[in-house]
C-alpha positions as CSV (number, residue, x, y, z in Angstrom):
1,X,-4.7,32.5,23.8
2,X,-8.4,31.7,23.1
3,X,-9.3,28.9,20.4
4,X,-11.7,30.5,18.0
5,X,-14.5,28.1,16.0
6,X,-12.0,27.6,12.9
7,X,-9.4,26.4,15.4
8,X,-11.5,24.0,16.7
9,X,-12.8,22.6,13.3
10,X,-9.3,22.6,11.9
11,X,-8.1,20.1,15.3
12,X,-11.2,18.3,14.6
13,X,-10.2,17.5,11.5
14,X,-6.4,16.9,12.2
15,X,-7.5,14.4,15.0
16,X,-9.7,12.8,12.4
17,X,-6.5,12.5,10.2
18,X,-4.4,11.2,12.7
19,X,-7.4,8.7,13.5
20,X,-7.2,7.8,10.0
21,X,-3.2,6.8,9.9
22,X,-2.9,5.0,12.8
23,X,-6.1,2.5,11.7
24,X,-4.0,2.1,8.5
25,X,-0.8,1.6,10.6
26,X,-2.6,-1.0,12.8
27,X,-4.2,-2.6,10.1
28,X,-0.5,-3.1,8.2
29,X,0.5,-4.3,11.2
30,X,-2.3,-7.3,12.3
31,X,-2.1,-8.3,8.3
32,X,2.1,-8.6,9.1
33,X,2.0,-9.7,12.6
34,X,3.6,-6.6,13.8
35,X,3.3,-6.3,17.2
36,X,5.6,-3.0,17.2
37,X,6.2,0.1,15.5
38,X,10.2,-1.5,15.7
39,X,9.0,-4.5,14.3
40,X,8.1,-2.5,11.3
41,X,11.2,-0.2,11.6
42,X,13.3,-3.2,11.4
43,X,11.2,-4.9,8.0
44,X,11.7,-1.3,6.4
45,X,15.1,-0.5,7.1
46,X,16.5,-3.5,4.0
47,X,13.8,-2.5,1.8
48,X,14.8,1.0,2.0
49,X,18.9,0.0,1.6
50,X,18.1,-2.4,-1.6
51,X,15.5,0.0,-3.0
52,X,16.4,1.5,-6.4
53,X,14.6,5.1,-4.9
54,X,11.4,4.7,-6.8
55,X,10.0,3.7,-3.5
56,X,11.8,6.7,-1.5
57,X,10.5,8.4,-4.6
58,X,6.7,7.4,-4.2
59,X,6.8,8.0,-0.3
60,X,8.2,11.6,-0.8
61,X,5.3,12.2,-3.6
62,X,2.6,10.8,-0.9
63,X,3.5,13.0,2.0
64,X,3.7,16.1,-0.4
């Protein structure tokens, strides 16, 4: 299998995505004092059993 140019650009960019989330993660998670991905696991897991959907609804609608 050989990468081709437009392979290469599109990893580029899917590294520069990924780049993108996990500085947004991280930055969520200095602002909270996170110090874990199961720190936040365990601050979303209420929200998300006492939420009314509209923010099930909203996350759905984001990652579409």
């Amino acid at each position: 299998m050989d990468l081709q140019k437009d392979d290469i650009v599109k990893i580029a960019e899917g590294l520069r995505l990924i780049e993108e989330g996990v500085e947004l993660i991280q930055g969520v998670m200095r602002e909270k004092n996170f110090k874990s991905i199961k720190d936040i696991a365990e601050s979303l897991i209420p929200v998300f059993k006492v939420d009314d959907d509209s923010l099930t609804d909203s996350i759905i609608n984001r990652l579409e």
